[in-house]
C-alpha positions as CSV (number, residue, x, y, z in Angstrom):
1,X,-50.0,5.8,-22.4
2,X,-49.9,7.6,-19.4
3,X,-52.8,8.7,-17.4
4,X,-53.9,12.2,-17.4
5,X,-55.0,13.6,-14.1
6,X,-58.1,16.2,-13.6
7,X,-55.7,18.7,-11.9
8,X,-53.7,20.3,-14.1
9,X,-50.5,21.1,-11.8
10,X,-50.2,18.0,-11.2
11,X,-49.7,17.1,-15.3
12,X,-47.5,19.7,-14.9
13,X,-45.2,18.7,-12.5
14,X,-45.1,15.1,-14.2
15,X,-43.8,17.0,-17.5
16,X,-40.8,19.2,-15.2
17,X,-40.1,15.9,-13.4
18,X,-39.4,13.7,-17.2
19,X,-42.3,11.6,-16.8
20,X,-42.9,9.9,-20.0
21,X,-44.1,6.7,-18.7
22,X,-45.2,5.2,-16.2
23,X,-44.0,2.0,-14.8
24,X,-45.9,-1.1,-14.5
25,X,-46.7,-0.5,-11.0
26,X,-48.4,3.0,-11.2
27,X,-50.0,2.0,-14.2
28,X,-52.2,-0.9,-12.4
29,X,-52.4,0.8,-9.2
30,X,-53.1,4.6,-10.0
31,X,-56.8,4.3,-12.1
32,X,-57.8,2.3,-9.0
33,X,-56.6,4.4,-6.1
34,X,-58.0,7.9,-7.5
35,X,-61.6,6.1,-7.2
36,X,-60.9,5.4,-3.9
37,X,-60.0,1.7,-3.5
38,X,-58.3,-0.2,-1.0
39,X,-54.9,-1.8,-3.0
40,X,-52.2,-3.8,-2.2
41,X,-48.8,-3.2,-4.6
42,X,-46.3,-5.7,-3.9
43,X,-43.1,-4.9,-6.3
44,X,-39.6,-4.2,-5.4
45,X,-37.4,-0.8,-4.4
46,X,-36.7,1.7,-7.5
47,X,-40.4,0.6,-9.2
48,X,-42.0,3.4,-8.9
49,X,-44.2,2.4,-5.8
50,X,-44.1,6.2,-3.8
51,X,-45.3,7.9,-7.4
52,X,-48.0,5.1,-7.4
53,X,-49.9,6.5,-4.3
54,X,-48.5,10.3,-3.9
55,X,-50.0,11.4,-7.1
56,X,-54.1,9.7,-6.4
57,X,-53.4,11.5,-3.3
58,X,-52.9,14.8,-4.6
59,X,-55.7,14.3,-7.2
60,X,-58.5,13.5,-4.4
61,X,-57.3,16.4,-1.8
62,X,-58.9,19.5,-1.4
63,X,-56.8,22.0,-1.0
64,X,-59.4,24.9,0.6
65,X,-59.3,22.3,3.8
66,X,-56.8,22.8,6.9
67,X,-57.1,19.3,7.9
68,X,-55.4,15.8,7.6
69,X,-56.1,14.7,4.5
70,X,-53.8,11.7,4.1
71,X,-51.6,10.1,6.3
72,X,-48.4,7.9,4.5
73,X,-46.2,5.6,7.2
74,X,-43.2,3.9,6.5
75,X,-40.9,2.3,8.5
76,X,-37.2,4.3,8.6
77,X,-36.5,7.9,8.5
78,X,-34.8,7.8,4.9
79,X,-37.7,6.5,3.2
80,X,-40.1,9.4,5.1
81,X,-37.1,11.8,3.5
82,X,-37.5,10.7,-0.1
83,X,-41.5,10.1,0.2
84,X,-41.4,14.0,1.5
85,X,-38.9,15.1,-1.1
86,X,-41.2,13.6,-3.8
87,X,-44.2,14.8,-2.7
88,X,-43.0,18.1,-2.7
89,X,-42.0,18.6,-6.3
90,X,-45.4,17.7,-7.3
91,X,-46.9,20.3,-4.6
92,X,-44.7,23.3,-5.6
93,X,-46.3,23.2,-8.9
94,X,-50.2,23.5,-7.0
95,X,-51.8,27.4,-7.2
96,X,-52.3,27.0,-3.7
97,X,-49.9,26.1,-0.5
98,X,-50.2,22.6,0.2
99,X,-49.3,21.9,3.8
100,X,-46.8,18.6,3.9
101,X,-44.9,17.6,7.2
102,X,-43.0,15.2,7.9
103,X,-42.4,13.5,11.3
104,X,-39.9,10.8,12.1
105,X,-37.0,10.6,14.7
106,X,-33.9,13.5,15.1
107,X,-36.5,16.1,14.7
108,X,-37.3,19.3,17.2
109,X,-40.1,17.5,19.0
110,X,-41.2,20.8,21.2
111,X,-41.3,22.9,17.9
112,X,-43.1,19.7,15.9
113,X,-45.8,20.1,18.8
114,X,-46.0,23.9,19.1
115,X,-46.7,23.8,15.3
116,X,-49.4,21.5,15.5
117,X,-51.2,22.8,18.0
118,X,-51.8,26.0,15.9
119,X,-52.5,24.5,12.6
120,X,-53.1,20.6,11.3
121,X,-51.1,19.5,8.1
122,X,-53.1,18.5,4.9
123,X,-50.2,15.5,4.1
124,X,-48.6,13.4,7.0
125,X,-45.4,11.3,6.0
126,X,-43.8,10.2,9.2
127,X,-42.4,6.6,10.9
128,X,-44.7,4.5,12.5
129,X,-43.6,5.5,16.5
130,X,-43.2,9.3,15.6
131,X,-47.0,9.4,14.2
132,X,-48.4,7.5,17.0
133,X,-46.4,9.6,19.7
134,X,-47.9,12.7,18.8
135,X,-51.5,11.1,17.8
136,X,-51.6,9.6,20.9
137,X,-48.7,9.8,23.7
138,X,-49.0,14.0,23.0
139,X,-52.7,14.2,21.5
140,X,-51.4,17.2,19.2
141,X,-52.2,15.5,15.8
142,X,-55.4,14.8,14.4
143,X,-55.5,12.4,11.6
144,X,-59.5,11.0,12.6
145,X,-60.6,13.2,9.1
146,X,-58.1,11.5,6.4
147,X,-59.7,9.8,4.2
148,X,-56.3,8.1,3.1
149,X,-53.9,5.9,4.5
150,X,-50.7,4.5,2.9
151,X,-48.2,1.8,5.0
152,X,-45.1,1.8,2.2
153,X,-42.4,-1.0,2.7
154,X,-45.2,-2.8,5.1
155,X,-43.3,-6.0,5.5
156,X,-40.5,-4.4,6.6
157,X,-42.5,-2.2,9.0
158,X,-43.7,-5.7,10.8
159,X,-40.8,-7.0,10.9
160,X,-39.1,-4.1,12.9
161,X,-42.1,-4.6,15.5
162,X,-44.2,-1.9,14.2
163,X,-47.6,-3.5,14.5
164,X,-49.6,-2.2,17.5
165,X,-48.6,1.5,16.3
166,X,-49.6,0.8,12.4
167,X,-53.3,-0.6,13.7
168,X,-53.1,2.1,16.2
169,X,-52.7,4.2,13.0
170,X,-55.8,2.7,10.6
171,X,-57.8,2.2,13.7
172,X,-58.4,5.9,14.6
173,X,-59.1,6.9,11.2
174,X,-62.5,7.4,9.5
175,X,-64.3,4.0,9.4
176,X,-64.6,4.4,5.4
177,X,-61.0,5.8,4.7
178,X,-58.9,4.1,2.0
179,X,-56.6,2.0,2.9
180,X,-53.2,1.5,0.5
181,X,-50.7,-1.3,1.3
182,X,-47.2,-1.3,-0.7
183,X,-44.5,-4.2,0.1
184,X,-42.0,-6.1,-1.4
185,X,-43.3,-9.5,-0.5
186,X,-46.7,-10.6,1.5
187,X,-45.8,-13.1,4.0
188,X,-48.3,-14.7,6.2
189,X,-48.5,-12.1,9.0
190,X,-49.0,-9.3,6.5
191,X,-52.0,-11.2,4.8
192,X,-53.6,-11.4,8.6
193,X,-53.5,-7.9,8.6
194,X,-54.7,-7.2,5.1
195,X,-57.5,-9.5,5.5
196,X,-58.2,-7.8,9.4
197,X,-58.0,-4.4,7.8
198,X,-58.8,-4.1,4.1
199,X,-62.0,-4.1,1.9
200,X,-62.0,-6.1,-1.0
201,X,-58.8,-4.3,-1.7
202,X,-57.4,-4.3,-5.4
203,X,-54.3,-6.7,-5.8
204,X,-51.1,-5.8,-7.9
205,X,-48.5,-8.4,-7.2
206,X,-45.6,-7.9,-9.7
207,X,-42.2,-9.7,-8.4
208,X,-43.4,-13.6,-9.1
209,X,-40.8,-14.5,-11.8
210,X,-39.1,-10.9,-12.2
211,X,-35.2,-12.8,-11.9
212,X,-35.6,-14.7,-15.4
213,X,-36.2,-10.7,-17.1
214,X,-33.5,-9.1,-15.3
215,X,-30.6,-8.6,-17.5
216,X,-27.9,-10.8,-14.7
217,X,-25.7,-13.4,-14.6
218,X,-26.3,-15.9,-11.7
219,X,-22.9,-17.4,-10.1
220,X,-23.0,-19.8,-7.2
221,X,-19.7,-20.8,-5.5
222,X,-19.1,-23.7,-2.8
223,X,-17.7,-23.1,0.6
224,X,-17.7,-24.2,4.2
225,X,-18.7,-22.2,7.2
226,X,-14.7,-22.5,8.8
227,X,-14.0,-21.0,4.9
228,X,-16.6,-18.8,4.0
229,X,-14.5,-15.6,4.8
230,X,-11.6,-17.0,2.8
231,X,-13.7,-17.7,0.1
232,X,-15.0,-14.5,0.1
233,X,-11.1,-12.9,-0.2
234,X,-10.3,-14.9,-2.6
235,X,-13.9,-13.6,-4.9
236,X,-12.6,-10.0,-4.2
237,X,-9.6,-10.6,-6.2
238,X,-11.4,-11.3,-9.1
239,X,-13.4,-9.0,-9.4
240,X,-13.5,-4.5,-10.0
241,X,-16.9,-3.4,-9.8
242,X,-18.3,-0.3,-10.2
243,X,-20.5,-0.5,-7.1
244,X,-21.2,-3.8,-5.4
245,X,-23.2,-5.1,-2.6
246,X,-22.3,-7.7,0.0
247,X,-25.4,-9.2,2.2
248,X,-24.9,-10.7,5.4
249,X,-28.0,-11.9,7.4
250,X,-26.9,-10.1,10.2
251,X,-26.4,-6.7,11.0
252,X,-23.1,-8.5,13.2
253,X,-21.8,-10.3,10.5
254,X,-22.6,-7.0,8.4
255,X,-20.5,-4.9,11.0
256,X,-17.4,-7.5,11.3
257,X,-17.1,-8.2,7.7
258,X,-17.4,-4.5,6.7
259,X,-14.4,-4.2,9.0
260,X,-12.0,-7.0,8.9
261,X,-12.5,-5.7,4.5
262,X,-11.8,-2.4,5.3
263,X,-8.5,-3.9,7.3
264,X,-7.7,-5.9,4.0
265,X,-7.9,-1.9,2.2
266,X,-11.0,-1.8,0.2
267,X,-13.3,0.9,-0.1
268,X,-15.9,-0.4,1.8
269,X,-19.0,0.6,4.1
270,X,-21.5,-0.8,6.4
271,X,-25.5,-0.5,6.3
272,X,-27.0,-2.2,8.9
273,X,-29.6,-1.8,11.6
274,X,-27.4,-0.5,14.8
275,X,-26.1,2.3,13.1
276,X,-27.2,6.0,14.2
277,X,-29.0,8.3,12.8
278,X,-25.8,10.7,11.7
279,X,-23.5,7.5,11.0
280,X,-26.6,6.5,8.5
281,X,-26.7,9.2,6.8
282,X,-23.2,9.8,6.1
283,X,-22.8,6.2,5.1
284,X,-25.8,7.2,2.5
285,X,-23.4,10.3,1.6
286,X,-20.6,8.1,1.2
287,X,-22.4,5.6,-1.2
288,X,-23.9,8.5,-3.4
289,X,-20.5,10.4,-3.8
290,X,-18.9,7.3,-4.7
291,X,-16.6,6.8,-2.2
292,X,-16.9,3.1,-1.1
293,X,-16.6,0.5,-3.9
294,X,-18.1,-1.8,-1.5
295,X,-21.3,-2.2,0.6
296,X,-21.7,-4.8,3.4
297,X,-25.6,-4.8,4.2
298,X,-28.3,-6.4,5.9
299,X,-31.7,-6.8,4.2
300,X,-33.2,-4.8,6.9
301,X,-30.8,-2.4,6.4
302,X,-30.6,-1.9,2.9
303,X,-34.2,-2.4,2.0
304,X,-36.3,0.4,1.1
305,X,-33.5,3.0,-0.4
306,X,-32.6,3.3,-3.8
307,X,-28.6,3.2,-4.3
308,X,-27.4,3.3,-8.3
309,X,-25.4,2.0,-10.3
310,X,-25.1,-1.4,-8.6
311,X,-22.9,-4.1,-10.6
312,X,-22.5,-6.7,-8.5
313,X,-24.0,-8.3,-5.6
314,X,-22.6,-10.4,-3.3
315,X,-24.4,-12.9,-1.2
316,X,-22.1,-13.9,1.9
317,X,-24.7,-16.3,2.2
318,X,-28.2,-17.2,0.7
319,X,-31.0,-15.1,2.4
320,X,-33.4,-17.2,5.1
321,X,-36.5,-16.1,3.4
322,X,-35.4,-16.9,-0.8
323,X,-37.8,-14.4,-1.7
324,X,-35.3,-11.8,-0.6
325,X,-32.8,-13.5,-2.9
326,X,-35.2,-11.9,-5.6
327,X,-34.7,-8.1,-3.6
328,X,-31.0,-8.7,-3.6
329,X,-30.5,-9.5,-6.6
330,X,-33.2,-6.7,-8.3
331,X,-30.8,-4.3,-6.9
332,X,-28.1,-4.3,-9.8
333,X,-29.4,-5.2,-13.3
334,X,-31.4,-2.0,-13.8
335,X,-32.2,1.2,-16.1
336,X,-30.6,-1.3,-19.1
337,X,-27.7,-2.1,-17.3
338,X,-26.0,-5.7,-16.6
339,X,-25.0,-6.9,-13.7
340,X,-23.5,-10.3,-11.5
341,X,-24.9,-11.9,-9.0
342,X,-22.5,-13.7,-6.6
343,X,-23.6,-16.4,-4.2
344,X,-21.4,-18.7,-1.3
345,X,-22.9,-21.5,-0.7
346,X,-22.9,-24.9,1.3
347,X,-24.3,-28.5,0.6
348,X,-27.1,-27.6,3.2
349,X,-28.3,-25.3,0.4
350,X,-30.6,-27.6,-1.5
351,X,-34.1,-25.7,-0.7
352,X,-32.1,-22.5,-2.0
353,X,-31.2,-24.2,-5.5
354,X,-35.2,-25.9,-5.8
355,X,-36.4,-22.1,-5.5
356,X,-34.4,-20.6,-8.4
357,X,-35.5,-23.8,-10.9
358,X,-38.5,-22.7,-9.9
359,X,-38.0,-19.2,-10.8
360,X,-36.6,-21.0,-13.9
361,X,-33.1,-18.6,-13.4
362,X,-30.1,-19.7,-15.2
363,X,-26.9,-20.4,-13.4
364,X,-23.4,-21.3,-13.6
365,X,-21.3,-22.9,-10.2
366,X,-18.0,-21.7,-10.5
367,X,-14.6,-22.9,-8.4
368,X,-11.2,-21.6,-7.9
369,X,-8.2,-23.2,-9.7
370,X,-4.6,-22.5,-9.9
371,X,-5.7,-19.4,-8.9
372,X,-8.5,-18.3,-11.3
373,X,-12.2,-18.6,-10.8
374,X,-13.7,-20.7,-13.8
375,X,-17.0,-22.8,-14.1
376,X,-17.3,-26.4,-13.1
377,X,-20.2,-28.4,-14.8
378,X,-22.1,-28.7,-11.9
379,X,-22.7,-29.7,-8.0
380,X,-24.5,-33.0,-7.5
381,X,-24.8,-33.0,-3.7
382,X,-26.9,-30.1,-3.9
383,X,-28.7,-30.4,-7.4
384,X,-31.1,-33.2,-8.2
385,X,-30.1,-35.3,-11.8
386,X,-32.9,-33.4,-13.6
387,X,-31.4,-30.1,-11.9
388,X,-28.5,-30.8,-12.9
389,X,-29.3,-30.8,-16.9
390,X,-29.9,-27.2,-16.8
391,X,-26.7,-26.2,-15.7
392,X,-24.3,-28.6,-17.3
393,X,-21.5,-26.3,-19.2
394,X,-18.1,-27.1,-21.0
395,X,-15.9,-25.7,-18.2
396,X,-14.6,-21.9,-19.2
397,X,-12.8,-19.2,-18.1
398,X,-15.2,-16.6,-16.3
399,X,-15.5,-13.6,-18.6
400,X,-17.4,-11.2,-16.5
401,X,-19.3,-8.1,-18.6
402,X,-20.3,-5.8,-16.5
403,X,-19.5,-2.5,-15.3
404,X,-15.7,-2.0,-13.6
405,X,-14.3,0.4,-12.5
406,X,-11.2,1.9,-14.0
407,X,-8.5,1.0,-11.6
């Protein structure tokens, strides 16, 4: 059942926008954060996290006052686009003007200050270095009143070197503001900073086991480093997906592989971390139009924006950090759709295989012979005996089910 808020707009833009649930997220979160609580929701992109802390916000502000009422960083421009875009289909629904900006690189900086020394916004969205620029470098924008403040995708945030600005950021607000933390994971340095920051904040963690519910098929096959590429081409051929991802662990290898595959005439793009702000965008273009049947990403890259209708993913190779093997992979299997999850792997991969037991996901190793990609019962120099009873298999012909497209 969903909850039903005091402010009746805001029940009414939840009916225009199809609302008829919420998800598991904004069901444990939302109760909590309209009292005013600190929280921390850990879950993965496309669950519903932006809903989660945009509508409390609305239902606590007052709209009668001109001042900064909340304040929501996160750590790329396309995220602060989709946050915004969100936040104003549940504004235009309000009696009264509520006064959302949004600040985050590419923007016309003079008119962004001109603007704000006449009048303070009621709702900031903005990236980490554009917020502290003009609260600090420029001294134009006030946030000292808000009595909320939301990091989104916080991990990621940290991991692009964000810190000084983000406690720059919680540090000049009111000393009894809210604070709201959303990730995907909570490594170590992020718990530093929730324990530095937070107050006996309300936990949601939700991706601890998610891969065993998601409706995939886990395929792991062996290469070398001298044949990884190879091994790769030869995968291609097998397969006609609707939409697939490729991860690299490197925006390079993310920029060379998207190009040497483009040479070899597949549709294929690039998302990765040195791209600029108009190449981004037109990639994002690109990938919602359909145009590219391939995507070659880094994590960085890629994390954070919601692209459908995902088949297949592809790992190049497994992720540093396994938990991101969960992210990858959460990208395809969604909205009751199947999907394939395709890994290259080495016999240095143990610690990757001990993980997914863990995570108690089923998988198959597969091989290529005579031309065609079949299983093989397993791989004993990387899986323990015991391992190694969960994945035996009478050797078959790989009959993929999921979505293709229609060549």
């Amino acid at each position: 059942m969903m909850h039903t808020f005091q402010k009746s707009y805001i029940n009414n833009a939840l009916k225009a926008l199809k609302f008829q649930t919420f998800t598991e997220i904004q069901e444990k979160i939302i109760p909590y954060a309209i009292k005013g609580r600190d929280v921390i929701g850990a879950s993965e992109t496309g669950s519903g996290k932006s809903h989660a802390f945009l509508l409390p916000i609305f239902e606590n502000l007052d709209e009668d006052k001109q001042h900064v009422q909340a304040v929501i960083v996160t750590p790329t421009r396309e995220l602060a686009n989709q946050i915004e875009k969100f936040a104003r289909e549940i504004a235009e629904h309000a009696p009264k003007h509520i006064d959302i900006r949004s600040y985050k690189g590419g923007t016309d900086r003079d008119k962004e200050i001109a603007r704000l020394k006449k009048k303070q916004p009621q709702i900031v969205i903005g990236t980490p270095g554009k917020i502290f620029d003009l609260m600090v470098k420029e001294n134009v924008l006030n946030i000292h009143p808000a009595h909320t403040v939301v990091i989104d995708e916080t991990d990621m945030a940290l991991d692009r070197g964000f810190m000084e600005e983000i406690e720059a950021i919680v540090s000049t607000v009111r000393s009894d503001a809210q604070l709201m933390v959303f990730s995907a994971t909570i490594p170590k340095h992020l718990e530093h900073f929730i324990q530095k920051s937070m107050k006996h904040p309300h936990k949601v963690i939700l991706d601890k086991k998610r891969l065993k519910n998601l409706d995939l098929d886990h395929y792991f096959i062996r290469t070398t480093e001298e044949d990884r590429r190879a091994t790769l081409e030869k995968l291609l051929t097998k397969l006609n997906p609707y939409l697939a991802i490729i991860f690299t662990n490197t925006k390079e290898d993310a920029a060379t592989l998207s190009s040497h595959l483009r040479g070899l005439g597949y549709k294929v793009t690039a998302l990765h971390g040195d791209l600029k702000p108009r190449e981004r965008k037109q990639v994002l273009r690109d990938i919602d139009k359909l145009h590219v049947q391939y995507i070659v990403a880094s994590d960085m890259a890629s994390r954070g924006i919601d692209i459908k209708g995902v088949s297949h993913i592809i790992n190049y190779d497994f992720p540093r950090d396994m938990t991101f093997y969960i992210h990858r992979s959460g990208r395809s299997g969604r909205m009751g759709m199947s999907g394939e999850v395709y890994t290259l792997y080495t016999k240095k991969n143990q610690d990757a295989f001990d993980f997914l037991m863990k995570e108690e996901v089923s998988f198959e190793f597969l091989t290529f012979r005579k031309g065609e990609l079949v299983t093989k019962e397993s791989d004993s120099q990387v899986l323990t005996r015991a391992h190694q009873k969960h994945v035996h298999q009478k050797e078959k012909r790989l009959n993929p089910k999921s979505r293709k497209r229609v060549k």
